[in-house]
C-alpha positions in Angstrom: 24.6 32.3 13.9 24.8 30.8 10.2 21.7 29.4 9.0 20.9 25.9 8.7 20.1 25.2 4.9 16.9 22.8 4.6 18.2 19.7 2.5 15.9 19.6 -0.7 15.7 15.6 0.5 12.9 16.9 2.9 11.1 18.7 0.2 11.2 15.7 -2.3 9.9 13.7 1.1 6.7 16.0 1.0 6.0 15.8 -2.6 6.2 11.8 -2.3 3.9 11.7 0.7 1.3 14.1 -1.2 1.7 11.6 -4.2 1.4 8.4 -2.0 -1.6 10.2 -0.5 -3.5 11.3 -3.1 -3.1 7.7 -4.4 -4.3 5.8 -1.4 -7.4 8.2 -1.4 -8.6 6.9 -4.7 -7.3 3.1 -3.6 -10.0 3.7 -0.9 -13.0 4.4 -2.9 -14.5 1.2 -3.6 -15.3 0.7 0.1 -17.6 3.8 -0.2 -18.9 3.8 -3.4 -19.3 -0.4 -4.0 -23.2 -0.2 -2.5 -24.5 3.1 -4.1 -23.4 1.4 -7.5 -25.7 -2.2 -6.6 -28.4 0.5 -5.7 -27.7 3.1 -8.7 -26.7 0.6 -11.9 -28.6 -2.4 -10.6 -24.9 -4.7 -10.9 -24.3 -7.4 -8.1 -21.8 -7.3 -5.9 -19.8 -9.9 -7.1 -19.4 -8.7 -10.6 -18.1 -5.2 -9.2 -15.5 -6.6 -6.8 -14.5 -8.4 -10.1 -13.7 -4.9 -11.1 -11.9 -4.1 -8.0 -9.9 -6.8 -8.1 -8.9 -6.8 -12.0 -7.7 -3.0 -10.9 -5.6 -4.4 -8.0 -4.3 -6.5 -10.1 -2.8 -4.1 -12.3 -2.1 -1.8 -9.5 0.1 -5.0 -8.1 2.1 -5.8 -11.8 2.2 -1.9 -12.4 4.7 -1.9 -9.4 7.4 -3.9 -10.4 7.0 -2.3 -14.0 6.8 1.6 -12.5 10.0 0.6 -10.2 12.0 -0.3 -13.5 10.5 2.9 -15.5 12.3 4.9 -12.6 15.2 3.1 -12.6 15.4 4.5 -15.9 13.5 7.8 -16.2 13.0 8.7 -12.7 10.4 9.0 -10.3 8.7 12.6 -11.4 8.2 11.7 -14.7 6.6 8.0 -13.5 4.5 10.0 -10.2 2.8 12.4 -13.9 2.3 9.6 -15.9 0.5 7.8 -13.4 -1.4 10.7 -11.6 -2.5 11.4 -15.4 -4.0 7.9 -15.6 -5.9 8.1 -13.0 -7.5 11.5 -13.6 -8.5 9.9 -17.2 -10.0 6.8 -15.5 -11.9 9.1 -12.7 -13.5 11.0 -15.4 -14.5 8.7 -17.5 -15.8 6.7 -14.9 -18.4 9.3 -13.9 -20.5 8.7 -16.7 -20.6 5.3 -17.1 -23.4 2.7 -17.4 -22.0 0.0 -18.4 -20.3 -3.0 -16.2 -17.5 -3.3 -18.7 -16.6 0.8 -18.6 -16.0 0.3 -14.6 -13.5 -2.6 -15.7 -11.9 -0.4 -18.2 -11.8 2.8 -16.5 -11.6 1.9 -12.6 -9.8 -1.5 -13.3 -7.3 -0.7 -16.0 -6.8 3.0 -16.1 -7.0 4.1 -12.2 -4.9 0.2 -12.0 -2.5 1.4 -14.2 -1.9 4.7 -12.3 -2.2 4.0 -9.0 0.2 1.4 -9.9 2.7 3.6 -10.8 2.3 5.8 -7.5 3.0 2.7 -5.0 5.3 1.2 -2.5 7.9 1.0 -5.4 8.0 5.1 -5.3 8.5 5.6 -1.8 10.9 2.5 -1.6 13.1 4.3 -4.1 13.0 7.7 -3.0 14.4 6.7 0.1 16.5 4.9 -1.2 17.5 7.2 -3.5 17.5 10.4 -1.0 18.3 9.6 2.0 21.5 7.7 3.6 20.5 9.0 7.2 17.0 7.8 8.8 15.9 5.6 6.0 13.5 3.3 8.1 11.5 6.3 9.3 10.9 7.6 6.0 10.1 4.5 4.7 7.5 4.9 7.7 6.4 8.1 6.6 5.7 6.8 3.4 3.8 3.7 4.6 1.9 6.3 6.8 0.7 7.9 3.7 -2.0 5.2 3.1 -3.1 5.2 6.1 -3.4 9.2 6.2 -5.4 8.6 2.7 -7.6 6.4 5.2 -8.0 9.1 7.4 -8.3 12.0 5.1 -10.3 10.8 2.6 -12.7 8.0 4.2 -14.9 10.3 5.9 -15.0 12.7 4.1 -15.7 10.3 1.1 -18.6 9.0 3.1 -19.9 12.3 3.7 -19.4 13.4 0.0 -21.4 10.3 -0.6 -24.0 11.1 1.2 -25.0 14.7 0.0 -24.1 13.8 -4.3 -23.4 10.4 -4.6 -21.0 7.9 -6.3 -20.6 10.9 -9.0 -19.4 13.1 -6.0 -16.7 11.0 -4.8 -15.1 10.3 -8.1 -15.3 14.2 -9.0 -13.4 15.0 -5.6 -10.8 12.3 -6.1 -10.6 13.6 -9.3 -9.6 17.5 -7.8 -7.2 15.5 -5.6 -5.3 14.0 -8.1 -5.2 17.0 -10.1 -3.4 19.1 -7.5 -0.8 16.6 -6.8 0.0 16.2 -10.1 0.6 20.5 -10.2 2.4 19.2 -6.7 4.9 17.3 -8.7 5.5 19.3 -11.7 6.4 22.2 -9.4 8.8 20.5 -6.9 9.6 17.0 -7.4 13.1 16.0 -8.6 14.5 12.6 -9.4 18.0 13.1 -7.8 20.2 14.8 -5.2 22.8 14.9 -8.1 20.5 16.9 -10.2 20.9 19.5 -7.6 24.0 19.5 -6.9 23.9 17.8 -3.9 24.5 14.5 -2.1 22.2 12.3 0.0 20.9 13.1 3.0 23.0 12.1 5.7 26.4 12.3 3.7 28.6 9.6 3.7 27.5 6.3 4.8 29.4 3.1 6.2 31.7 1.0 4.3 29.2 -1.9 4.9 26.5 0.1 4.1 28.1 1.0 0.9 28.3 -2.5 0.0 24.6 -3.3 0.6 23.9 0.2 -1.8 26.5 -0.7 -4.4 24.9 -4.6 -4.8 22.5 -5.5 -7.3 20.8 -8.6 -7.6 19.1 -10.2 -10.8 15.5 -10.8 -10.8 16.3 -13.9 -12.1 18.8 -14.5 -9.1 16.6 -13.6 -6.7 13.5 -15.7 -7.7 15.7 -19.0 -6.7 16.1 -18.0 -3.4 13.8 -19.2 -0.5 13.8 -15.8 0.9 12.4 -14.1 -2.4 9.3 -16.4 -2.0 8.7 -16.0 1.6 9.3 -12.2 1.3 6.5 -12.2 -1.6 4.6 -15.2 -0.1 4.4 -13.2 3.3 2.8 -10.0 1.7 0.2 -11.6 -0.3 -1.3 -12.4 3.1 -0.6 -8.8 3.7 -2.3 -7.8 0.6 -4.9 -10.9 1.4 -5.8 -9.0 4.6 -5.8 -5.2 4.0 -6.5 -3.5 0.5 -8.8 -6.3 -0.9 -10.5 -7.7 2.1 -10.8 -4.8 5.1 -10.2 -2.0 2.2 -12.8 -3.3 0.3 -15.7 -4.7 2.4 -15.4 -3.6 5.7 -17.9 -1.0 5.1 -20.2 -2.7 3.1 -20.1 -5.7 6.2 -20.6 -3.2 9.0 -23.7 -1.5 7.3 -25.1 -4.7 6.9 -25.0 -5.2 10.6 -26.1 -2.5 11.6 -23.5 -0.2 12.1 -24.3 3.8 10.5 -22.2 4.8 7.8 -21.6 7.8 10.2 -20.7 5.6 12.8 -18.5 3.7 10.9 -16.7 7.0 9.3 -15.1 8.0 13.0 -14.0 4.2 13.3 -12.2 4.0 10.1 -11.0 7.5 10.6 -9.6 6.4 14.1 -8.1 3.0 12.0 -6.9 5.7 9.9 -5.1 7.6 12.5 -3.4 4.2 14.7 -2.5 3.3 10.8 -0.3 6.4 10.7 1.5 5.4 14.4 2.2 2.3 13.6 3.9 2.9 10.6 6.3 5.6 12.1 6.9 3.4 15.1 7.5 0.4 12.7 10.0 3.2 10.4 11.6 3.5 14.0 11.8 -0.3 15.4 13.1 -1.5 12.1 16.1 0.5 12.6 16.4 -1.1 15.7 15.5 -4.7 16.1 15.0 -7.7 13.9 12.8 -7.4 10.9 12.1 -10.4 10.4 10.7 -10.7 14.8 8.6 -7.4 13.6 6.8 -8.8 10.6 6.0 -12.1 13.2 4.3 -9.8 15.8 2.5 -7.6 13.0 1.0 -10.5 11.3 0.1 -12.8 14.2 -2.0 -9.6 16.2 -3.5 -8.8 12.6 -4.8 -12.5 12.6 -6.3 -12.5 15.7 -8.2 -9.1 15.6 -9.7 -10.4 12.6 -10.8 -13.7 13.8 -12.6 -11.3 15.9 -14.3 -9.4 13.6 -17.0 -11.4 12.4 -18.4 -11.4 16.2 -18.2 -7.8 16.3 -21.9 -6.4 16.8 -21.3 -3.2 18.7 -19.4 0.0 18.0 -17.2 -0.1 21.0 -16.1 -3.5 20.1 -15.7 -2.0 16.3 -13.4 0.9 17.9 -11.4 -1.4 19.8 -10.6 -3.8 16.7 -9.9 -0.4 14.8 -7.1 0.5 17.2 -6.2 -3.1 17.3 -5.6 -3.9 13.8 -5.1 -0.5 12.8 -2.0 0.1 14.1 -0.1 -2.5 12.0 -2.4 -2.2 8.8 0.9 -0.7 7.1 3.4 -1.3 10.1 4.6 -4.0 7.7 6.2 -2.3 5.1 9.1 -0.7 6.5 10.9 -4.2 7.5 9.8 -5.6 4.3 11.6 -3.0 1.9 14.3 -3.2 4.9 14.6 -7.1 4.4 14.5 -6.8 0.4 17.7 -3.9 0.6 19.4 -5.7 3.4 18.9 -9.3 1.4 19.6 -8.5 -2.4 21.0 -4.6 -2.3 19.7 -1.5 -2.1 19.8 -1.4 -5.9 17.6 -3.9 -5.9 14.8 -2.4 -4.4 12.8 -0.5 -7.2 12.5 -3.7 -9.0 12.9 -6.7 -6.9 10.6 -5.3 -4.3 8.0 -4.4 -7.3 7.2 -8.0 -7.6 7.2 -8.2 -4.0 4.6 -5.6 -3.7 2.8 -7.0 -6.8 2.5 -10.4 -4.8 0.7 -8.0 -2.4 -1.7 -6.7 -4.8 -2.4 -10.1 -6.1 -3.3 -11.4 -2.7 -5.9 -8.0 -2.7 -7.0 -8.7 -5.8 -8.1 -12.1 -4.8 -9.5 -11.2 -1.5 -11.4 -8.0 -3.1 -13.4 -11.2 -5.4 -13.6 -13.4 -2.9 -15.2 -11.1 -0.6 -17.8 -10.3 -2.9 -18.5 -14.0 -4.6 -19.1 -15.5 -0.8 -21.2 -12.8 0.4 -23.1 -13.5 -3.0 -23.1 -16.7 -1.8 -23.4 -17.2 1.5 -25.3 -13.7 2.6 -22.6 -12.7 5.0 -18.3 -12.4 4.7 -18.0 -14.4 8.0 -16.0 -17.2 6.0 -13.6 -14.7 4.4 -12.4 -12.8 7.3 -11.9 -16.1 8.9 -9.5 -17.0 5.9 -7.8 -14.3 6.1 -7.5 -14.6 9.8 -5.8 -17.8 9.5 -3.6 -16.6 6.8 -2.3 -14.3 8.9 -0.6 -16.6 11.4 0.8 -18.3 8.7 2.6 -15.4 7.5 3.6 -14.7 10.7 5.5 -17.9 10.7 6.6 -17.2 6.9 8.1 -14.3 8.3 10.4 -16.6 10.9 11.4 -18.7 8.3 13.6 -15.8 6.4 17.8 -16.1 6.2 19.2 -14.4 9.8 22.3 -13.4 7.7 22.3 -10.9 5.2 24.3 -11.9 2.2 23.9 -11.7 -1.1 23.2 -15.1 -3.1 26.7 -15.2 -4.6 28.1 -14.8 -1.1 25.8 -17.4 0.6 26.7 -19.8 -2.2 30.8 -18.9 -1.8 30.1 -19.4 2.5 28.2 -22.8 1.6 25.3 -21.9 2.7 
């Protein structure tokens, strides 16, 4: 029998992943390393989850700006310039002293980076790669983060424990490092540059259309979906990098939960994080995206009205399969719904400021977090917010176009 050739597609999927990993390792530091610092450099906690957030902040307008530096230079040299970034920032930040160095180094070089190395990157290689199975890779991608929650948490914690805050940035710093040699070694930009066509061949005529279309930023800002899309994963951003990604830990400790403890329950959030965002790659192949991001936001709202009322670690293990298992479910139909409403061309950039919306609502939920535990001794009132803000995206989410036309063809059909 003749062999079956591997399509290099898979390959370029593997690379990605290991980019996307590596990044969402270092996205997950601050959770570990936020109280050794207030112990270590004497700075409250409100002035370093003013650092977080200025760096996801960048990390959110890096998005939109690495999705248009692939457009035009491709996504190997964009994955080196941002891995490079971040190993600068990591090792700087080991010895600083200063509260101003962790907002330069952490904030705007590791912002910068991991910016780079985002949603935007795995939105366009998919688009870029594959024609067959594009929602599960999409997925796969989205699963990345939550294997960098998995991977890296725990063993963060433990590295933690044994050399400190200096520790953890020096292994994230080997990480990044070997993805970067990763990269150099096997990423490409194109099937073309290969010789070869997208996986899955040729695609429909009406799925041509939708990869052949190309709407204007400028277009797409006037239209109510553009704003409910971005207005939707704020909330998302609102409720999982900036306010679980950032404070969970710090909240359980303060309650009494171990750090131990708390390593196999983020670890476990880690690995539902990872099923739910193949399942979602799958569903959002299947059934309406828009009915998908309803029922991911409205059970993430509820489990964290919970959360505050969560004193045991068999309650703690039950919200972490809970919420876990649509931490990142919601990406697939949201880079689904940004192709399927303005083109797939339109993805590396339109779904940038999307995913810089995103980051924005992290950023602002990483300060908050820290300014009302300052405040009011406890993040009770935070999770609450972001509890509520939940079920209103899950009715943002409802509110999207059920067609999928461009604007120019809306506007022809009188819509």
């Amino acid at each position: 029998m003749r062999a079956t050739r591997l399509h290099y597609a898979w390959i370029v999927l593997v690379v990605t992943f290991a980019g996307l990993l590596a990044s969402a390792g270092v996205r997950n530091a601050p959770g570990v390393i936020l109280r050794p610092l207030e112990a270590d450099l004497g700075w409250a906690r409100t002035d370093i989850s003013a650092a977080v957030a200025v760096s996801l902040f960048i990390f959110g307008f890096g998005a939109p700006v690495g999705g248009a530096l692939m457009n035009r230079f491709g996504p190997r040299r964009v994955m080196l310039g941002g891995l490079t970034l971040i190993a600068i920032g990591l090792v700087l930040m080991v010895g600083m002293g200063e509260l101003w160095q962790f907002h330069l180094w952490w904030g705007v070089l590791v912002g910068m980076g991991t910016g780079a190395i985002s949603g935007t990157l795995g939105a366009t290689v998919a688009n870029r790669w594959f024609n067959l199975h594009r929602g599960v890779v999409l997925g796969v991608f989205s699963a990345a983060a939550a294997a960098g929650q998995f991977l890296f948490l725990p063993s963060l914690i433990a590295v933690n424990g044994a050399f400190g805050w200096q520790g953890v940035i020096w292994a994230l710093a080997g990480v990044i490092v070997l993805a970067g040699v990763v990269v150099v070694l096997f990423m490409r930009d194109r099937p073309e540059d290969l010789g070869l066509t997208t996986y899955g061949g040729a695609v429909s005529a009406a799925a041509a259309v939708s990869d052949s279309r190309f709407t204007p930023l400028r277009e797409a800002v006037r239209t109510r979906d553009f704003w409910l899309l971005a207005g939707s994963f704020f909330v998302c951003g609102y409720t999982t990098n900036g306010m679980i990604g950032t404070h969970l830990l710090p909240h359980a400790v303060e309650h009494g939960f171990a750090e131990a403890e708390m390593s196999w329950a983020l670890a476990l959030m880690g690995v539902m994080n990872i099923i739910g965002s193949l399942v979602s790659g799958y569903l959002c192949e299947r059934y309406d995206n828009r009915l998908l991001l309803a029922l991911y936001y409205g059970f993430r709202g509820l489990s964290l009205m919970a959360l505050p009322f969560i004193l045991e670690l068999q309650g703690m293990l039950i919200f972490s399969i809970i919420y876990g298992l649509d931490w990142v479910a919601t990406v697939p139909p949201t880079v689904n719904l940004t192709a399927q409403r303005f083109g797939r061309r339109s993805v590396p950039v339109i779904y940038g400021w999307v995913f810089c919306s995103h980051m924005i609502g992290a950023g602002v939920a990483a300060f908050a977090g820290g300014f009302f535990r300052d405040l009011l001794g406890d993040y009770h009132i935070v999770f609450i917010s972001a509890a509520v803000m939940g079920l209103v995206a899950a009715g943002m989410t409802l509110g999207m176009s059920r067609r999928v036309l461009p604007p120019r063809a809306k506007a022809a059909a009188g819509d």
